[in-house]
PARO-504620 format. One line per 3 residues: number of its first residue (from 1); their letters; for each residue y, x, z of C-alpha. Coordinates in Angstrom, 3 decimals. Layout:
// residues N
NUM	a	Y X Z ~ ...
***
This chain:
// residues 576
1	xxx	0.000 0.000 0.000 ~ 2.484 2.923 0.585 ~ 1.879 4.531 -2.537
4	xxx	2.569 0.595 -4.685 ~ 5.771 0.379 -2.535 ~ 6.530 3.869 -3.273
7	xxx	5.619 3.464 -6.978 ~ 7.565 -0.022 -6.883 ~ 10.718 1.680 -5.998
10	xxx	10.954 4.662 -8.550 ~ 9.883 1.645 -10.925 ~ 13.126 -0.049 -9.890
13	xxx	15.158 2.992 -9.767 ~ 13.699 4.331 -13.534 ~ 14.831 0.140 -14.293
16	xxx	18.044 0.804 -13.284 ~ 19.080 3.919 -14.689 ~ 17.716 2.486 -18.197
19	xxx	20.233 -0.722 -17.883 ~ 22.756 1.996 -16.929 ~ 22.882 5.079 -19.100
22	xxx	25.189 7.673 -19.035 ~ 28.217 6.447 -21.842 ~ 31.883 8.157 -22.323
25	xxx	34.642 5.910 -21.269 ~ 37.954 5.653 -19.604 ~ 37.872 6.441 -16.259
28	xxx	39.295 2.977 -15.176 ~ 36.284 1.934 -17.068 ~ 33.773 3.614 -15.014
31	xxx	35.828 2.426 -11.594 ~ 35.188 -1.271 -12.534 ~ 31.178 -1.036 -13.421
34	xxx	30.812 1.315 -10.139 ~ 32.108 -1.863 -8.246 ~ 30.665 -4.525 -10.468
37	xxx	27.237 -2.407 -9.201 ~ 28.156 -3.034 -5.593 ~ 27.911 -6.481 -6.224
40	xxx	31.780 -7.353 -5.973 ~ 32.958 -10.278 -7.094 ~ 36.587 -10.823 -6.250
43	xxx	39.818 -8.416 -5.759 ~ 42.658 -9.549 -3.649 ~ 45.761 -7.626 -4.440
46	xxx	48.982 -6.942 -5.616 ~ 49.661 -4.829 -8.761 ~ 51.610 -1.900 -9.504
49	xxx	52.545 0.180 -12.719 ~ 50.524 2.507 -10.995 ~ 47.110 0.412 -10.829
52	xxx	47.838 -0.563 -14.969 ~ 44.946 1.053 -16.242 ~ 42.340 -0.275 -13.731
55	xxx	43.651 -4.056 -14.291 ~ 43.340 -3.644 -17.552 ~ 39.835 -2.788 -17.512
58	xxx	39.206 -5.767 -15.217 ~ 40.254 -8.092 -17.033 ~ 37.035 -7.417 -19.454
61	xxx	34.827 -7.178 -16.215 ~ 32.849 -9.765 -14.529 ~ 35.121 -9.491 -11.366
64	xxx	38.006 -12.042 -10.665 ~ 41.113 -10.754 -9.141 ~ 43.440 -12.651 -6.952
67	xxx	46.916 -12.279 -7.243 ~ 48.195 -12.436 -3.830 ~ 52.092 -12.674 -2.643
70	xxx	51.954 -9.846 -0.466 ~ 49.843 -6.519 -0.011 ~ 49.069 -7.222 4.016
73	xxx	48.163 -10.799 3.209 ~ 45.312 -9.279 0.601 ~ 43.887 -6.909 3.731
76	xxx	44.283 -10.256 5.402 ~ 41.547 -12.047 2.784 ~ 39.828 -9.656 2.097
79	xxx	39.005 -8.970 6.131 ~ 37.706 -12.694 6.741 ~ 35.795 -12.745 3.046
82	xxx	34.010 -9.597 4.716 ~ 33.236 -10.634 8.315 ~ 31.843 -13.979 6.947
85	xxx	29.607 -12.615 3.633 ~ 28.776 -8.895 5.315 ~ 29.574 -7.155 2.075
88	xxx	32.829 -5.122 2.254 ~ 36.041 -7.315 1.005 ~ 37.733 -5.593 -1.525
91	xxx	41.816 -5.194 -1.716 ~ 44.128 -3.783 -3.953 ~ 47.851 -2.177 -3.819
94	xxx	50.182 0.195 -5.810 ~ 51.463 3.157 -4.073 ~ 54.181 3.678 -1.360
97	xxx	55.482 0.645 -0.758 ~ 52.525 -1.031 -1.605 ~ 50.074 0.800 0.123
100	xxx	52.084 0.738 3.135 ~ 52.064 -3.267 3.221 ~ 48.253 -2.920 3.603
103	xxx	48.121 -0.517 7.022 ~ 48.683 -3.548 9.523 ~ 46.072 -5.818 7.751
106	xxx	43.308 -2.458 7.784 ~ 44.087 -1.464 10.502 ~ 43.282 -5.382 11.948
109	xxx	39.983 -5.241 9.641 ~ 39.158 -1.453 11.070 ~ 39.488 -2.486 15.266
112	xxx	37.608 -5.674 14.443 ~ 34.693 -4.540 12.673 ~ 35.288 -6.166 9.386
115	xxx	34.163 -4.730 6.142 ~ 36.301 -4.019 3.457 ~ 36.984 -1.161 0.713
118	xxx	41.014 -1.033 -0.137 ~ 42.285 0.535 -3.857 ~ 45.874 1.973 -3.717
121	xxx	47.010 3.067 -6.817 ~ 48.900 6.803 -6.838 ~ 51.382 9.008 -9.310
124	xxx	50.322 11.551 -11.377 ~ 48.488 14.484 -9.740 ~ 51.070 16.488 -11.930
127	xxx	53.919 15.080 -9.337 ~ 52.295 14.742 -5.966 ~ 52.934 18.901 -5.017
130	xxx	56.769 17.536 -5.139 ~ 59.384 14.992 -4.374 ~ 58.895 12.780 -6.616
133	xxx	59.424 8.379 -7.250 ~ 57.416 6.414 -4.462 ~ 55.290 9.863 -3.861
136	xxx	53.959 10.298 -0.388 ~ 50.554 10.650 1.700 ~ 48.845 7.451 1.512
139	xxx	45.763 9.019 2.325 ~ 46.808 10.882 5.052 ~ 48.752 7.449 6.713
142	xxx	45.359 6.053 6.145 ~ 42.945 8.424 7.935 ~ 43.836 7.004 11.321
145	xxx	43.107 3.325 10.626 ~ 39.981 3.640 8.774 ~ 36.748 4.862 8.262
148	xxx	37.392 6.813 5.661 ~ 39.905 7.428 3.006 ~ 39.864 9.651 -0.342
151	xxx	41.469 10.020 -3.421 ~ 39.845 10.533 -6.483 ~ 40.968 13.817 -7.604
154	xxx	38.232 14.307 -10.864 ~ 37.129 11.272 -12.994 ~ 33.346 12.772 -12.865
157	xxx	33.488 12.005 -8.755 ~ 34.545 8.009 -9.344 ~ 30.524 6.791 -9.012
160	xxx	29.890 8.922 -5.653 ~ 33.379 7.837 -4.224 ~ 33.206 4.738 -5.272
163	xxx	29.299 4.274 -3.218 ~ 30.481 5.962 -0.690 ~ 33.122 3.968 -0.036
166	xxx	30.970 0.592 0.628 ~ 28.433 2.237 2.176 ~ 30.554 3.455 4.995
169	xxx	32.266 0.308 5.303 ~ 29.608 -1.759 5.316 ~ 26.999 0.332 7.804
172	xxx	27.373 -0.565 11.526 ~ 30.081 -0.377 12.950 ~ 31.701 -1.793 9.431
175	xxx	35.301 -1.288 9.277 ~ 37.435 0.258 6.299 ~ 37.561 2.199 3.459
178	xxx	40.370 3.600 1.339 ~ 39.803 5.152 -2.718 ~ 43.103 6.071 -3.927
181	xxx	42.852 6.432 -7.845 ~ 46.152 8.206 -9.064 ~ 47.522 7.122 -12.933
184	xxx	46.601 10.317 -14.766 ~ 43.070 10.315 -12.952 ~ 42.096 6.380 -14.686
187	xxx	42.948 7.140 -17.980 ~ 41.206 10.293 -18.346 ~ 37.735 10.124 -20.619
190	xxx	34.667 10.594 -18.736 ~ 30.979 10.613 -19.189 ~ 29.002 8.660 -16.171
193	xxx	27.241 5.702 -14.816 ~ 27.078 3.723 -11.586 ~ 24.894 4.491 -8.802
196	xxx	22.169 3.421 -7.820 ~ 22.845 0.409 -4.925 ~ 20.667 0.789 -1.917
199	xxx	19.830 -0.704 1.603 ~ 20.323 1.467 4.459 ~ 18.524 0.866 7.002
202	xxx	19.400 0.779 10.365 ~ 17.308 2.909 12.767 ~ 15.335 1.331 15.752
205	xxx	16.045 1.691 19.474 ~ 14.038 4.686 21.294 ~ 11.338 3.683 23.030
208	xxx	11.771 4.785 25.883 ~ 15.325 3.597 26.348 ~ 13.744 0.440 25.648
211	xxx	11.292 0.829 28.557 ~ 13.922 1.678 31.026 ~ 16.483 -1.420 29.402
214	xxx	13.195 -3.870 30.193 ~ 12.670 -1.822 33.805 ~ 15.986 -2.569 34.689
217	xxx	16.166 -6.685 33.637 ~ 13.066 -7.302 35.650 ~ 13.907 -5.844 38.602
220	xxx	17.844 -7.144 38.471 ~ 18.581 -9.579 41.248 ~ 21.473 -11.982 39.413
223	xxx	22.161 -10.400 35.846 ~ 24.177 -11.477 33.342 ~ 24.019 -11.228 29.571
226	xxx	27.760 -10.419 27.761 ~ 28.001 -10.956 24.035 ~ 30.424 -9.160 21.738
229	xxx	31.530 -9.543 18.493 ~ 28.232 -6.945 17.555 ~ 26.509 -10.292 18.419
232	xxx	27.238 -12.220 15.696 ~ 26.462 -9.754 13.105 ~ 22.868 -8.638 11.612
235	xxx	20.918 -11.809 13.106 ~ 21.520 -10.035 16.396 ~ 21.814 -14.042 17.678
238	xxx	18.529 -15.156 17.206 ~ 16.779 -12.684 19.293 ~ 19.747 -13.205 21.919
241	xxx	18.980 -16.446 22.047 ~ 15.280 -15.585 22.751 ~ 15.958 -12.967 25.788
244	xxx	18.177 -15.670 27.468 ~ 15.422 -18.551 26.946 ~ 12.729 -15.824 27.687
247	xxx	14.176 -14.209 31.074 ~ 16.525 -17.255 31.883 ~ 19.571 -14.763 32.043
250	xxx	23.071 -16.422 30.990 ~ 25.309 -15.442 28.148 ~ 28.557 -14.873 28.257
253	xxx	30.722 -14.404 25.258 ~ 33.823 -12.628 24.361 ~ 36.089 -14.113 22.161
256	xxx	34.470 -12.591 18.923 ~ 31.399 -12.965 20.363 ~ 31.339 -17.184 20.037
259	xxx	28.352 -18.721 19.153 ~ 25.843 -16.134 19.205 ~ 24.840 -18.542 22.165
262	xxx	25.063 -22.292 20.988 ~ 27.546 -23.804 23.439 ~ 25.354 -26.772 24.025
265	xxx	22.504 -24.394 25.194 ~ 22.332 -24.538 28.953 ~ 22.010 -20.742 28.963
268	xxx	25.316 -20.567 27.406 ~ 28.491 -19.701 30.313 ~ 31.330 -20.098 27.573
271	xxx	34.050 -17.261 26.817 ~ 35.249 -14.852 29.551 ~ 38.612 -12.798 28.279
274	xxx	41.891 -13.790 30.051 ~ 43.341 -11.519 32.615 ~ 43.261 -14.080 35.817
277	xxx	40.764 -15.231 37.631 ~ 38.921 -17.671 35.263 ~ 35.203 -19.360 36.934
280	xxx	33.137 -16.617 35.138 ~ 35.402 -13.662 36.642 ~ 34.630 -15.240 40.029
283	xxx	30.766 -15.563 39.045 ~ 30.802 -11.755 38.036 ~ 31.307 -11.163 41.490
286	xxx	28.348 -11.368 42.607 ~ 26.267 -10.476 39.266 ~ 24.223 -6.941 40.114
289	xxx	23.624 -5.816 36.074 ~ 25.381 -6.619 33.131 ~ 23.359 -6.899 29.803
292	xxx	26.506 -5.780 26.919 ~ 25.288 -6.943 23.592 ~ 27.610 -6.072 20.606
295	xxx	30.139 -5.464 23.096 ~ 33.737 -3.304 21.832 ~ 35.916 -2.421 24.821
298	xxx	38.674 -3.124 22.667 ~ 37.802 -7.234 23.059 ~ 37.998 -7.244 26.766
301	xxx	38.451 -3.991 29.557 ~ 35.769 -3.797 31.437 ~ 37.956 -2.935 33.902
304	xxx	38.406 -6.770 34.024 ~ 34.784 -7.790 35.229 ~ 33.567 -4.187 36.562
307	xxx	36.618 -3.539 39.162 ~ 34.293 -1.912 41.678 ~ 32.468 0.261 39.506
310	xxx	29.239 -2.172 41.640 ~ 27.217 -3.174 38.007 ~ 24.158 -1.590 36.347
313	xxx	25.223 -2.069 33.008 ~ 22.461 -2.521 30.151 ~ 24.188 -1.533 27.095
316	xxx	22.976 -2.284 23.581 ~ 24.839 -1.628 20.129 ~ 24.450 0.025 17.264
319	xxx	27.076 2.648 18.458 ~ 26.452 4.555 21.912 ~ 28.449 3.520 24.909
322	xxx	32.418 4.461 24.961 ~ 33.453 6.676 27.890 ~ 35.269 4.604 30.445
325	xxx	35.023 4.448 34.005 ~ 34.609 1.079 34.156 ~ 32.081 1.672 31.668
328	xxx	29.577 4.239 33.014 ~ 26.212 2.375 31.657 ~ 22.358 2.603 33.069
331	xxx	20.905 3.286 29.772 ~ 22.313 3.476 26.457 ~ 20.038 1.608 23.850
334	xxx	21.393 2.589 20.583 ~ 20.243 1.129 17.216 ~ 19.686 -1.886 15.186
337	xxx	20.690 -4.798 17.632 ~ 18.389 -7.600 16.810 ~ 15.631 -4.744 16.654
340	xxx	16.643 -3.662 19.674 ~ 16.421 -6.898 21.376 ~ 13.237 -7.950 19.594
343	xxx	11.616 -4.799 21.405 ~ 12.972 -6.009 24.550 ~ 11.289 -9.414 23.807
346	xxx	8.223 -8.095 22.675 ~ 7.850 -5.366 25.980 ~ 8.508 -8.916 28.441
349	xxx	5.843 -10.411 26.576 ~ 3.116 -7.717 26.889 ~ 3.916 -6.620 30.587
352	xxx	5.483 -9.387 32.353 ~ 4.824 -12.754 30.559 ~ 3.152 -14.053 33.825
355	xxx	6.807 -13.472 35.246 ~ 8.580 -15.306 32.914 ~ 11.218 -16.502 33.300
358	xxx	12.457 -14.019 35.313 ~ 15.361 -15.627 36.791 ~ 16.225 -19.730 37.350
361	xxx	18.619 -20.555 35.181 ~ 19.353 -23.883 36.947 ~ 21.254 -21.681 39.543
364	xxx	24.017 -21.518 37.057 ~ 24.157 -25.132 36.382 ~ 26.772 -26.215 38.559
367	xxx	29.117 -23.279 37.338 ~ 28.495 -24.736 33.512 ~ 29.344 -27.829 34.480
370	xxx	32.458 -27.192 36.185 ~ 33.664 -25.232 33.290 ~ 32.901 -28.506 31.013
373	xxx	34.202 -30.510 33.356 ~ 37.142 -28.166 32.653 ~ 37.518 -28.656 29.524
376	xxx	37.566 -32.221 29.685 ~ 39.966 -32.843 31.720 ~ 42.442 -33.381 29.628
379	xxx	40.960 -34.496 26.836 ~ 42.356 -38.408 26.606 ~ 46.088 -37.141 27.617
382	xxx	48.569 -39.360 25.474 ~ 51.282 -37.296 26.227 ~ 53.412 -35.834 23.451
385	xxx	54.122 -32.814 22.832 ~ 50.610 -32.499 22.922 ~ 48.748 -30.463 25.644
388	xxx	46.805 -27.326 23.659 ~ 43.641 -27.989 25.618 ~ 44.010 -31.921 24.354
391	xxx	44.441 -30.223 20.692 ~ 41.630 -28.183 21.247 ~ 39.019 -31.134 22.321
394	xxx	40.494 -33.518 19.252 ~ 39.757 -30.219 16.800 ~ 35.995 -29.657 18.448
397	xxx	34.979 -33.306 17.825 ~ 36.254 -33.093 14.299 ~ 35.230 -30.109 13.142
400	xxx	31.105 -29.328 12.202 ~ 29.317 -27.278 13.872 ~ 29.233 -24.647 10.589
403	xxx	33.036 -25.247 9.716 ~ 35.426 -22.538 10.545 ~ 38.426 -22.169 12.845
406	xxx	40.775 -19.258 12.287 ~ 42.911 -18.336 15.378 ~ 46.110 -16.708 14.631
409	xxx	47.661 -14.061 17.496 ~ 49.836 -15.788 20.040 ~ 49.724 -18.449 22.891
412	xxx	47.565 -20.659 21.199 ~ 45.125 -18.104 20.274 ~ 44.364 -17.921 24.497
415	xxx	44.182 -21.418 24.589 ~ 41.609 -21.459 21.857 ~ 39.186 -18.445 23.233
418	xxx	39.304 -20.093 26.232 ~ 38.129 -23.683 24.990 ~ 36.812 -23.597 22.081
421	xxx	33.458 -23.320 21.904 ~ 31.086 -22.789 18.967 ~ 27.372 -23.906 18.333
424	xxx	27.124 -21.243 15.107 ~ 27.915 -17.358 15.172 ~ 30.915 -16.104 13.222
427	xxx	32.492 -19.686 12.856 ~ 35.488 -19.024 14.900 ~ 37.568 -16.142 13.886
430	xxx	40.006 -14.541 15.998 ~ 41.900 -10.721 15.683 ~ 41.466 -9.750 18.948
433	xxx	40.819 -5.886 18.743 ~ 44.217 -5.277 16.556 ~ 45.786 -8.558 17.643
436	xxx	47.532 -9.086 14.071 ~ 50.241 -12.304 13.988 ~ 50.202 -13.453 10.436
439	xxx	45.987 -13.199 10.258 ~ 44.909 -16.536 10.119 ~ 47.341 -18.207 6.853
442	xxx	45.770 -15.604 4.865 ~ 42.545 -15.252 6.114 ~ 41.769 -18.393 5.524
445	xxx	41.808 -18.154 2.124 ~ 39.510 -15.729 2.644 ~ 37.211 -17.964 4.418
448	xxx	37.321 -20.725 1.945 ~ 36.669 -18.303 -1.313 ~ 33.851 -16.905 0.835
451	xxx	32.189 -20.294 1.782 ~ 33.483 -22.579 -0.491 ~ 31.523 -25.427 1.039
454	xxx	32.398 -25.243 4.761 ~ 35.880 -26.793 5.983 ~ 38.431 -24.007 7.011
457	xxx	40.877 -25.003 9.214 ~ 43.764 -22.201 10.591 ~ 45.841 -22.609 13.733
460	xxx	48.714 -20.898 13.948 ~ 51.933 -20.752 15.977 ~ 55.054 -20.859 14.288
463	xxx	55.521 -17.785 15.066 ~ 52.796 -16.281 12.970 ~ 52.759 -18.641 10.471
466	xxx	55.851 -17.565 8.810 ~ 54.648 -13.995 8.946 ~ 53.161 -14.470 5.650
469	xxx	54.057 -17.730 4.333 ~ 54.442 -17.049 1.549 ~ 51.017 -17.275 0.540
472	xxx	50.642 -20.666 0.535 ~ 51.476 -20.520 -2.918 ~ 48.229 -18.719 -3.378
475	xxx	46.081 -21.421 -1.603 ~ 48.323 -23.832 -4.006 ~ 47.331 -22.162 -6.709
478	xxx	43.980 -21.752 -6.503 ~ 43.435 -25.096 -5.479 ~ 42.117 -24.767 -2.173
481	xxx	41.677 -27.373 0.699 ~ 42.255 -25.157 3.358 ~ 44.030 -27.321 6.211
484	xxx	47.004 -24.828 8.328 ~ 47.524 -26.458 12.064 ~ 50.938 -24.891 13.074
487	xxx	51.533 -25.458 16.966 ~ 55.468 -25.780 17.399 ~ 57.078 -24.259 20.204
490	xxx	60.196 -22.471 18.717 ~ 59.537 -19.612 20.705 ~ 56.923 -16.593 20.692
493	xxx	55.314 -18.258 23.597 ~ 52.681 -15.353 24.241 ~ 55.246 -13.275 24.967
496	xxx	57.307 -15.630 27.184 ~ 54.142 -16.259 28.951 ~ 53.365 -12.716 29.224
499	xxx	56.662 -12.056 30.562 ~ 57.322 -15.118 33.347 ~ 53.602 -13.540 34.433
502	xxx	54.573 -10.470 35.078 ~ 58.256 -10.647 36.312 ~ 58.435 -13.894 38.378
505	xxx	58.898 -16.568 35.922 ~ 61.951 -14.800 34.026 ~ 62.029 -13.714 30.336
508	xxx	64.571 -12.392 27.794 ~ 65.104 -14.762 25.192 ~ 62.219 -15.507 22.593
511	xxx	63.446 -18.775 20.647 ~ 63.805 -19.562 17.319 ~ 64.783 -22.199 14.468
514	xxx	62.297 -23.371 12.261 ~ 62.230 -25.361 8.839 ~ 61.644 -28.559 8.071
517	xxx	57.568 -28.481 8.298 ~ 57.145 -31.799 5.265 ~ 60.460 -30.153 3.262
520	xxx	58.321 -26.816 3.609 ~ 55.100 -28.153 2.136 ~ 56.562 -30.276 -0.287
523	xxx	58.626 -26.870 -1.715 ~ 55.092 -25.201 -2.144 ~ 53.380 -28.021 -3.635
526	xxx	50.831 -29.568 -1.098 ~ 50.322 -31.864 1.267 ~ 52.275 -31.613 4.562
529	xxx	52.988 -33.933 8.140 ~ 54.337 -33.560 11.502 ~ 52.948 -35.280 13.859
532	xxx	55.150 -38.005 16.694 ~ 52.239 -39.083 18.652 ~ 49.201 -37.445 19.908
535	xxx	47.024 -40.506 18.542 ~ 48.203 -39.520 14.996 ~ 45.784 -36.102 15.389
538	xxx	42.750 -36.985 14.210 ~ 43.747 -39.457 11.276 ~ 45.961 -36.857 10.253
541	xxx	43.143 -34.231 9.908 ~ 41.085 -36.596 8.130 ~ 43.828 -37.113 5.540
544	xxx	44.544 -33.279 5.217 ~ 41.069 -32.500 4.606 ~ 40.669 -35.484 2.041
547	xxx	43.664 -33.588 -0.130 ~ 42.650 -31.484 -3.467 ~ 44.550 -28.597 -2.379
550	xxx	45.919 -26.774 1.440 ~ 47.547 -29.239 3.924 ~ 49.827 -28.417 6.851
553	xxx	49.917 -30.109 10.176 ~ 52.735 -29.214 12.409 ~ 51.843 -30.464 15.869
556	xxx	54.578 -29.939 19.323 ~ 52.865 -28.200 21.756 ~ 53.623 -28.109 25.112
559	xxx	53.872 -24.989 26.439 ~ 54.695 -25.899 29.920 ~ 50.702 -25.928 30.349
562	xxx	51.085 -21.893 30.032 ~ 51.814 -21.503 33.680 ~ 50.257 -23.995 35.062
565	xxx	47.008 -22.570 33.706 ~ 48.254 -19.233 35.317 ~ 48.595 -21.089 38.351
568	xxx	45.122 -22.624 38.286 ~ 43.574 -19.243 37.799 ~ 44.608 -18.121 40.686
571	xxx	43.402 -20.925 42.655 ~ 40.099 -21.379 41.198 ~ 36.967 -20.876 43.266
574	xxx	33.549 -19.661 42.158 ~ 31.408 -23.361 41.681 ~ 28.033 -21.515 42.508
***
């Protein structure tokens, strides 16, 4: 059997390099079969005189690019259209300017493990030794927000650069990569072919990591299971879901982590994340080892819910542990993650299935149902503005258990981590390593090209929103039903909140004007309402998601709920 799979494979390979022989063509040429050979189907961009060369030879490719309205806004798409498919989004941007309009989307897509491979175009390599129009490092600005970043400085290098490329942004952790292709470089003749496309994989946990990971569960006295965003990558869920049904261990999730535990799953303790003391910060308390799963520091500190430096923490990723004191872990189990958890299955089930389940889940029973009691409370409030956590519930019973909700950055996106649950991994996206206002218009798009059957609805504040407004015209024009929920405050209420927090209710001044929210749709072409009662939610999402192209809902939020949450997290006690 070896030897067939063996012979199977050079068969394919010999296959491919026959489709794919060696021909002379223009080096733009080559660029665009090299990616239609990594499988990519769209380009989100903006062009420059620069990048003339390469568009040209995509217009006679199988690829479709996307003219976007603004370079970060393409990072944006491109970001979501890679967390949701797994296969690296792929951006585009002239030089200087335009390659510097990409850094805050990468750099979002980079800290929050999304997948994507960004072109910049470049000058001549006869003019970058010298000052010269637009010339400057745009590899060397790149370096620190990606993966990895390289110009193409010979044509005959455009197939390994071009692989390489996607295969670093793609392995675990996935995050960016940057090809810069300078003018004189794509028009140059060249002789060359694609390469071969591969799957790498991952490696396995060591055993005996394994073996002390299992050693470590079975003799824990009340452990608890947190999920990262790692969690909802790779089919790392199912086999989470197994270990917490198998050991009766609770999950906790951060907020990229949602829905690697269903939320109606009794194993399932909801989102931990905000600073104050929320029920499962009180619960940690008393919790003895701490199972990490896919967790990134950067999500929450675990300075947070490992004050005393008193867990045994269990971590497994496909990266080894970051140094942090908070951090100092048992036993590193690096590798694969749903490999690594199917061992961990597997070694319960040989050595202590008469043990199983090791703990009572009931125990944490009471705490779940305080926290939905929580989230309940509020949830047939009349009042208007609206309360976010009455927002929230209305959005939950609308919304399918496989459609998406983009969070953009700001007060709402707390209120949204903290109740918003999910039943499917990777259906609620928030940027929470990089924190990016102005993620969730664009990435929406993203979401919608990506899944074209799923409803994608963004929340934003108004705030964000306007960050990058202005492509709505590209969800017009493409004829997209993406729905945009803007919460109206007329403030940056994060920041307000931040700041009453921290210096006894005061803050400098954060408000703003906005436009006319109907006025504002109506000038981009689509559908548009602001609601004047909290009844008119849910008919009003209906309607919006009945329309051919985007819709925009502005709803007024009240805000006054910020500190009063603060205020209720500091009064909470632990339900167990």
């Amino acid at each position: 059997m070896p030897q067939q799979t063996g012979q199977t494979m050079m068969g394919e390979l010999q296959a491919s390099a026959d489709q794919v022989r060696p021909t002379e063509q223009k080096a733009s040429d080559l660029f665009v079969r090299c990616l239609e050979a990594e499988g990519v189907t769209h380009i989100f961009g903006v062009p420059g005189e620069e990048n003339a060369d390469l568009m040209m030879s995509l217009m006679d490719s199988t690829i479709e690019f996307v003219l976007c309205r603004h370079e970060q806004a393409a990072a944006f798409i491109a970001d979501v259209y890679g967390r949701i498919t797994g296969k690296a989004g792929v951006c585009l941007a002239t030089l200087g300017p335009g390659a510097t309009n990409l850094v805050t989307g990468l750099a979002d897509a980079n800290m929050d493990r999304a997948p994507i491979v960004a072109i910049v175009g470049q000058g001549s390599t006869r003019r970058l030794h010298k000052e010269s129009h637009q010339n400057m490092d745009s590899i060397g600005m790149m370096k620190p927000i990606t993966k990895w970043a390289q110009s193409v400085v010979d044509e005959s290098t455009i197939p390994e650069v071009v692989r390489k490329a996607f295969k670093i942004a793609e392995a675990e952790k996935p995050g960016v990569a940057v090809i810069e292709l300078p003018e004189d470089v794509a028009k140059q003749t060249v002789t060359g072919r694609p390469m071969h496309v591969y799957k790498t994989r991952r490696p396995g946990a060591d055993y005996k990591a394994i073996a002390q990971a299992v050693d470590i569960i079975t003799r824990a006295r009340r452990p608890l299971i947190l999920a990262g965003n790692g969690a909802v990558r790779k089919r790392a869920a199912k086999q989470l879901r197994r270990l917490a049904q198998k050991t009766g261990i609770p999950v906790v999730n951060t907020f990229m982590g949602k829905g690697s535990m269903p939320m109606d799953d009794k194993h399932s303790l909801f989102t931990m994340g905000l600073q104050g003391k929320d029920h499962i910060n009180h619960a940690l308390d008393d919790v003895d080892v701490v199972i990490t799963v896919g967790y990134d520091l950067v999500e929450y500190s675990p300075s947070f819910w490992n004050a005393n430096l008193d867990k045994a923490i269990v971590h497994i990723d496909f990266l080894p542990a970051e140094v942090d004191m908070h951090y100092t872990v048992a036993v590193d189990v690096v590798g694969d993650i749903a490999d690594a958890l199917w061992q961990i299955n597997m070694e319960l089930e040989r050595n202590h299935a008469g043990d199983l389940p090791l703990q009572d889940i009931d125990r944490w029973l009471k705490l779940r149902q305080t926290i939905l009691d929580d989230f309940a409370m509020d949830k047939d409030d009349g009042s208007f503005p609206m309360k976010p956590q009455k927002i929230l519930w209305d959005v939950r019973e609308f919304l399918g258990p496989e459609d998406y909700l983009l969070s953009d950055v700001g007060a709402h996106k707390m209120w949204i981590s903290r109740y918003y649950q999910c039943q499917t991994p990777n259906t609620c996206l928030i940027s929470n390593g990089f924190c990016s206002m102005g993620f969730a218009l664009p990435g929406a798009i993203g979401a919608k090209m990506a899944s074209p059957e799923r409803r994608v609805l963004a929340i934003c504040g108004d705030g964000g929103f306007l960050m990058n407004v202005q492509d709505l015209e590209t969800a017009v024009r493409l004829g997209l039903n993406v729905v945009y929920m803007v919460w109206e405050d007329g403030e940056y209420g994060l920041i307000k909140w931040k700041q009453q927090n921290q210096f006894n209710g005061r803050h400098c001044r954060l408000d703003f004007g906005n436009p006319d929210w109907g006025k504002l749709a109506e000038a981009f072409g689509m559908w548009g309402r602001r609601l004047n009662a909290a009844e008119e939610l849910l008919p009003t999402l209906e309607e919006a998601f009945r329309q051919p192209g985007p819709a925009l809902i502005a709803v007024p939020v009240d805000y006054a709920e910020n500190m009063k949450l603060t205020e209720r997290l500091g009064k909470i006690e632990c339900a167990l």
